[in-house]
VMD Tcl script that draws the C-alpha trace (Angstrom):
set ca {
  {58.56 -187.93 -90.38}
  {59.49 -184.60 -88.68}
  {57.03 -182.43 -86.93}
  {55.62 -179.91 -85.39}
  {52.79 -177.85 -86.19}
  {54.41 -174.51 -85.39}
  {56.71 -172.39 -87.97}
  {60.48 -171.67 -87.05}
  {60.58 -174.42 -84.74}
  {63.25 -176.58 -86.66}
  {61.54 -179.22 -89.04}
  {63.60 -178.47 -92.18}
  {66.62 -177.81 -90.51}
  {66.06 -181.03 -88.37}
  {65.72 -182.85 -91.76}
  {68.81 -181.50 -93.85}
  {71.04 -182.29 -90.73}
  {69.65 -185.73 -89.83}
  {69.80 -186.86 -93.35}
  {73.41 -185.68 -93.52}
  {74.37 -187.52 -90.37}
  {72.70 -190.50 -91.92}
  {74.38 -189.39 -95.67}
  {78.42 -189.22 -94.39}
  {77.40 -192.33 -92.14}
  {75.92 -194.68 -94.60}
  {77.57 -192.93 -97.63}
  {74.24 -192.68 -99.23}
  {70.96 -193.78 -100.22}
  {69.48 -191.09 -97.98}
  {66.67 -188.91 -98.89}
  {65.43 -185.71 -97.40}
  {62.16 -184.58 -99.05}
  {59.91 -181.06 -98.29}
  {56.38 -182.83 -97.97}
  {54.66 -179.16 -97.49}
  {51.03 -178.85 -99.21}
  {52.55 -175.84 -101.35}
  {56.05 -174.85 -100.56}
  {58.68 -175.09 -97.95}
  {61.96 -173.42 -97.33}
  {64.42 -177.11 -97.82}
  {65.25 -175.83 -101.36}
  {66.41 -172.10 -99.69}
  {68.56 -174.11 -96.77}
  {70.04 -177.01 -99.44}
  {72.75 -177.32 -102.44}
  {71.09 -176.66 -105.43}
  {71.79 -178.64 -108.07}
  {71.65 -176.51 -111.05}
  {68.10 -177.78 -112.26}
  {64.67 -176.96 -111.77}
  {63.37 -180.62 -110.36}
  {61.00 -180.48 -107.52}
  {58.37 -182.36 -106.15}
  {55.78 -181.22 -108.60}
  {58.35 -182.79 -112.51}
  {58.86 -185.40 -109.97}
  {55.13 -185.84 -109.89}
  {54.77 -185.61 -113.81}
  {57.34 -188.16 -114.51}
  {56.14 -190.76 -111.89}
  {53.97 -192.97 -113.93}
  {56.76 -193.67 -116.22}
  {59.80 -193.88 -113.58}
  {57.56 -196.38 -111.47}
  {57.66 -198.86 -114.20}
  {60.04 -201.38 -114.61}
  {61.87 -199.20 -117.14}
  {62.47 -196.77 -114.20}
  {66.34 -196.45 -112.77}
  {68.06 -194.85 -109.96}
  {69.77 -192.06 -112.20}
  {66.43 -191.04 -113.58}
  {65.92 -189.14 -110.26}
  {69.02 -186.91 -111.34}
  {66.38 -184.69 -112.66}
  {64.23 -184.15 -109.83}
  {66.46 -184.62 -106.59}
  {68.97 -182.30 -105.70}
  {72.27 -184.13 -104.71}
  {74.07 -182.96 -101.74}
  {77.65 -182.83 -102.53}
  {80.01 -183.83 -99.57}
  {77.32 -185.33 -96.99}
  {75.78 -187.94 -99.40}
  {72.38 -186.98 -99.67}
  {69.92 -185.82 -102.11}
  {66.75 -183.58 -101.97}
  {63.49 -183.33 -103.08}
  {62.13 -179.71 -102.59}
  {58.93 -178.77 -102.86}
  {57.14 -176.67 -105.91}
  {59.55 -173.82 -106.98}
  {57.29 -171.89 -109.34}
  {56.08 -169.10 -107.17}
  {52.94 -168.75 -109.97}
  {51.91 -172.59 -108.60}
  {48.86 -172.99 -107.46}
  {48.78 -176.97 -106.86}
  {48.36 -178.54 -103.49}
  {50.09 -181.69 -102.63}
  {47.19 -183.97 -101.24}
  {47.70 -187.98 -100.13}
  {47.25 -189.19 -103.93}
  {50.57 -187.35 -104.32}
  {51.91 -188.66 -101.65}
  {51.65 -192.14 -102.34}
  {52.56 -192.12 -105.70}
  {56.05 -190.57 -104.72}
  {56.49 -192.63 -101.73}
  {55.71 -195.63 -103.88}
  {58.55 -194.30 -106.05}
  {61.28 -192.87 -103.33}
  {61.03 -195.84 -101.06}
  {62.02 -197.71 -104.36}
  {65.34 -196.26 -104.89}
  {66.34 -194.83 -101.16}
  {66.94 -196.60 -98.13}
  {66.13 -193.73 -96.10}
  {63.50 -191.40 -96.68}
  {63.41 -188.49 -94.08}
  {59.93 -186.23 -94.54}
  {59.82 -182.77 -94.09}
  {55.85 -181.52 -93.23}
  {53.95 -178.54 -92.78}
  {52.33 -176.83 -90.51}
  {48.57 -178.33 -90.91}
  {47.92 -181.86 -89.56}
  {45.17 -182.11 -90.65}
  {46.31 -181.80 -94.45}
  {45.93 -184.67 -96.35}
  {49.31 -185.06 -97.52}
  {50.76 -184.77 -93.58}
  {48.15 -187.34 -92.84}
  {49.32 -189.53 -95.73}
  {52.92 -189.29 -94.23}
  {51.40 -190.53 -91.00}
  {50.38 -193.29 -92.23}
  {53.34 -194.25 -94.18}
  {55.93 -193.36 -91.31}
  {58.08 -195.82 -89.74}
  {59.44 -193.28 -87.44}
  {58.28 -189.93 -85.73}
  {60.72 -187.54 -84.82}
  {59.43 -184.41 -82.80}
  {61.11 -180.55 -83.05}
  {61.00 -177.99 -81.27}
  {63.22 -175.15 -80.36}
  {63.52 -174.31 -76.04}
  {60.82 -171.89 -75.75}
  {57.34 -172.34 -74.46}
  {55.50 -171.30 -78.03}
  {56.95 -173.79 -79.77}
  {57.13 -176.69 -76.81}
  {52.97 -175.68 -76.44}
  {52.56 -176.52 -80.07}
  {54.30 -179.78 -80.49}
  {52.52 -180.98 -77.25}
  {49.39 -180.01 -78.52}
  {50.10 -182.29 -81.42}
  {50.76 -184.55 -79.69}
  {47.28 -185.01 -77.67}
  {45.81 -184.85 -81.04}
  {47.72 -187.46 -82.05}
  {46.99 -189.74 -78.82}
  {43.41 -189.74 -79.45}
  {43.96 -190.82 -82.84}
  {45.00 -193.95 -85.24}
  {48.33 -193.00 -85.18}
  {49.11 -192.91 -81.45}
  {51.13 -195.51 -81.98}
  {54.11 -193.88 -83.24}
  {54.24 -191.89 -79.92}
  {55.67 -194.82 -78.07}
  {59.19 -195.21 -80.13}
  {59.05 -190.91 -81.14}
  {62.45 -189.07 -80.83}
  {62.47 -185.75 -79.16}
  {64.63 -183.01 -80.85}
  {65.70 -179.82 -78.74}
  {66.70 -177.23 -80.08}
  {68.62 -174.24 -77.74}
  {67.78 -171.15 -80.33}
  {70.05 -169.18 -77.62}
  {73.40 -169.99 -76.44}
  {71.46 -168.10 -73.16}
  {68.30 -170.38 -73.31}
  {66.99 -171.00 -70.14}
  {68.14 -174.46 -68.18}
  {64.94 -174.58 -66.24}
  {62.73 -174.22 -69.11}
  {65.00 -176.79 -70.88}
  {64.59 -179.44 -68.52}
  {61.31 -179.11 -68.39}
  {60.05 -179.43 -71.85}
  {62.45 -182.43 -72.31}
  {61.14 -184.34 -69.23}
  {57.55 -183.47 -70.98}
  {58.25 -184.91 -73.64}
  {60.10 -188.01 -72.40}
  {57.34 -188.70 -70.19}
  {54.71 -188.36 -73.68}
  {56.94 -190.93 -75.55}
  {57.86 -192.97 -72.78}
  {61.51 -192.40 -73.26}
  {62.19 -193.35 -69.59}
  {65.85 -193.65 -70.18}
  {66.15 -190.18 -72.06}
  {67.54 -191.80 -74.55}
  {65.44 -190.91 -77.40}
  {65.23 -187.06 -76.00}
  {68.15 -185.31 -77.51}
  {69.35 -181.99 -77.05}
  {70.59 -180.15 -79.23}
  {73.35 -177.44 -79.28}
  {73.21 -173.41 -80.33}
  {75.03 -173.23 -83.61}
  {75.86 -169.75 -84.71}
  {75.72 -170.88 -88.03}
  {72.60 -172.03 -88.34}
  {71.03 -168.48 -86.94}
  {70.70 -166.72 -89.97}
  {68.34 -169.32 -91.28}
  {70.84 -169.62 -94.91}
  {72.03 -172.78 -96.30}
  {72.69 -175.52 -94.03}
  {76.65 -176.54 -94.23}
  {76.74 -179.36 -92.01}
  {80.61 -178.63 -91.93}
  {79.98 -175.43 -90.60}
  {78.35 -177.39 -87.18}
  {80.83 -177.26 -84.05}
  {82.44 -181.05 -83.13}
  {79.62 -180.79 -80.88}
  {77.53 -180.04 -82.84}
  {78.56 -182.64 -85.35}
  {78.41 -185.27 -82.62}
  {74.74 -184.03 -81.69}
  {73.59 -184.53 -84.82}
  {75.03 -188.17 -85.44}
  {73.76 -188.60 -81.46}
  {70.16 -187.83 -83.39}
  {70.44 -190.01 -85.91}
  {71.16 -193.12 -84.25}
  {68.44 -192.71 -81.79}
  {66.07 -192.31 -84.65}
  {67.68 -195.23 -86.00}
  {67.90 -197.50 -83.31}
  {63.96 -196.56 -82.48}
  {63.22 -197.02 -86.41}
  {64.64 -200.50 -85.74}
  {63.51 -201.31 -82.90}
  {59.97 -200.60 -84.24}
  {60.11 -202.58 -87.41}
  {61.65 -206.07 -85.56}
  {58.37 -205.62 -82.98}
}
mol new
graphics top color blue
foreach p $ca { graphics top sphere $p radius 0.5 }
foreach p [lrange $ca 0 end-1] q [lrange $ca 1 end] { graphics top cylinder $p $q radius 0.2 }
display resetview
């Protein structure tokens, strides 16, 4: 589960590139899916796949796919496959004329579903925590994954979250979080840097720094287009793998405890 409760900050993009690092590493089975209560921006930043599928047929054909007649390639419809980095995703609602909210009933039922067919299931959320369907994902998480770009707006909102989360039934999943920094400047300040990742390490008890990872500028990610994770610099690339196996290793560290 990625989050922060702030816009812009790096949640989607966070989730395309992690599930690609995961995708060319595994060579599939990997899921990245845009749990927003109306719509996010993963379908704008993704391949699409030439079809309409989205969370919302995905939602009207789950009572028959979670039956035993239910396969794999029945998601073809629904999930957008990611050609190249082994992935697929599940945007949320396209039709701008929607007016449906994704609440935890939703939730479940396509978690119930996903978790059947993918290995790993990275979720996207909004910006309201205290939405049903970002609670839902709370509950179902295995593994929390914090974002936020090097700037104090969007550090003050994800540790704001974060004491919300302390004082509640999921302060659990503090203790095994990764950090994800994200320089939105190839100037961004070193001071300021430092600072929000020894924040956060102290928050999550990282004490090693392992599970605080910084991440790169990327020139082409700027422009806020479709994520080629190609595109990335080597060091960029290596970042991003750097990401995924500390939210790997903490996912499985978490599940043997």
């Amino acid at each position: 589960m990625v989050v922060n409760p702030k816009g812009g900050v790096g949640k989607t993009t966070s989730t395309l590139l992690l599930a690609a690092a995961l995708g060319v590493a595994r060579g599939g089975g990997v899921l990245a899916w845009d749990n927003n209560e109306t719509r996010g921006t993963m379908a704008l930043r993704s391949q699409d796949a030439g079809h309409g599928g989205d969370v919302r047929t995905l939602l009207a054909a789950a009572p028959e796919l979670t039956s035993t007649a239910g396969r794999a390639g029945d998601l073809d419809a629904h999930v957008h496959h990611q050609r190249g980095v082994r992935f697929d995703v599940l945007p949320s609602e396209a039709d701008p004329t929607g007016t449906g909210i994704v609440n935890a009933d939703d939730f479940a039922a396509l978690h119930a579903l996903l978790t059947r067919f993918y290995r790993v299931v990275l979720v996207d959320t909004g910006n309201n925590i205290r939405a049903t369907n970002w609670q839902a994902a709370a509950r179902a998480t295995d593994q929390l994954v914090i974002t936020t770009t090097v700037r104090e707006d969007s550090g003050a909102s994800a540790a704001w979250m974060l004491d919300a989360l302390a004082e509640s039934k999921h302060a659990h999943l503090l203790t095994t979080a990764v950090t994800l920094l994200h320089d939105p400047s190839p100037r961004s300040p070193e001071r300021l840097r430092s600072r929000l990742a020894d924040h956060f390490a102290a928050v999550t008890g990282d004490t090693g720094g392992t599970r605080t990872i910084r991440l790169p500028y990327e020139p082409s990610l700027a422009a806020g287009g479709r994520i080629d994770h190609e595109q990335l610099s080597t060091a960029g690339q290596r970042a991003w793998l750097r990401a995924a196996a500390a939210v790997v290793t903490s996912a499985a560290g978490r599940t043997q405890d």
